[in-house]
C-alpha positions in Angstrom: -30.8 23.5 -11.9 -34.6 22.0 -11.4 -35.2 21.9 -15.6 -32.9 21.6 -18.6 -29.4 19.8 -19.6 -27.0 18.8 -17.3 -24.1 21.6 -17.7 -21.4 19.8 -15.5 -20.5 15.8 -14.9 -18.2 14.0 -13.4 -17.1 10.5 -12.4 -15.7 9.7 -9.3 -13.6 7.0 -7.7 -14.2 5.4 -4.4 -11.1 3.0 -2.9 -10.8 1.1 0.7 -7.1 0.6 1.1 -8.1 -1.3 4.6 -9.8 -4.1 2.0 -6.0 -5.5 1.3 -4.4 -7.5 3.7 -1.4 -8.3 2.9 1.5 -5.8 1.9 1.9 -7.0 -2.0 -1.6 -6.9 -2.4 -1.7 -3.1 -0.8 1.2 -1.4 -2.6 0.5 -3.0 -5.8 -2.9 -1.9 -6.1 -3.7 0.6 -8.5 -5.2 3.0 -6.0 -2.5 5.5 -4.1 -2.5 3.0 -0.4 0.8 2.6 1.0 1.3 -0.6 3.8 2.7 0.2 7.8 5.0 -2.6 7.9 4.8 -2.6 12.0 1.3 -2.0 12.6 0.4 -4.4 9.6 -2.2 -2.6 7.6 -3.1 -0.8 4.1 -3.7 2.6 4.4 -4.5 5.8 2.3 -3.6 8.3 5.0 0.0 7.2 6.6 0.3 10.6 8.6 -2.6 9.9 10.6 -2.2 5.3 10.8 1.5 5.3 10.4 3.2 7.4 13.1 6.3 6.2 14.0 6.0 2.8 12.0 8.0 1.5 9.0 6.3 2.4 5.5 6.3 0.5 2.0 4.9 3.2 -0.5 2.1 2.0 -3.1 3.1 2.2 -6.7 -0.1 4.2 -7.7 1.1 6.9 -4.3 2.7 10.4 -5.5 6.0 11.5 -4.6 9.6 9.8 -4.0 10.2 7.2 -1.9 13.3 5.1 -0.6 10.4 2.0 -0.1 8.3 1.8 -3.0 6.4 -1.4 -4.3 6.1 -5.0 -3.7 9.6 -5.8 -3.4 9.9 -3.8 0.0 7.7 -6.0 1.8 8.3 -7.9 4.3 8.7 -11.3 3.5 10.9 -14.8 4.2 14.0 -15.4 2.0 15.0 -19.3 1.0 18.2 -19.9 2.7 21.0 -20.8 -0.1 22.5 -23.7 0.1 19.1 -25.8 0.8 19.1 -25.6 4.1 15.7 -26.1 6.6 17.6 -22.6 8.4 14.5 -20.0 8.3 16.5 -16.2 8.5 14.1 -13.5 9.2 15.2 -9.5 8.9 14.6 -7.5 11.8 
C-alpha cells in the first residue's frame, strides 16, 4: 500500500553457519547448523555440503538424531593412567 498503516510485520532472522569453525561452536549454536565431521565445516544445509560425510546434529536442528550436540564432536581424550600416550578415534 503507497498511504496508510502498516497491516502486516514481521521480523526476520538471518544466520551464517559457515561463521563457526569449530564443531562445539557450530552445534551448540542457537541457530539449526549441524557440523560434517570429515569435510570440517558448519553448515545449514547437510543434504547438499554433507554427502557421504559423518554428521554431528546442532541442538537448535529439528528432528532425531543418533549424533546430536557438543559431545559428538570430534575431540582428543586424556589417556588414564597419566600417561604422554595421545589415542585418537578413527
Amino acid at each position: 500500500m503507497k498511504t496508510g498503516p502498516d497491516f502486516v510485520a514481521t521480523n526476520f532472522t538471518f544466520y551464517d553457519c559457515s561463521s563457526y569453525q569449530s564443531c562445539t561452536a557450530c552445534v551448540s549454536s542457537p541457530f539449526p547448523c549441524d557440523w560434517c565431521v570429515g569435510g570440517h565445516r558448519c553448515t545449514h544445509d547437510t543434504g547438499e555440503n554433507c554427502r557421504n560425510d559423518i554428521l554431528v546434529t546442532g541442538i537448535s536442528s529439528v528432528g532425531p538424531s543418533i549424533r546430536s550436540g557438543p559431545g559428538f564432536c570430534p575431540r582428543i581424550n586424556a589417556t588414564a593412567g597419566g600417561t604422554t600416550e595421545v589415542l585418537v578415534p578413527s
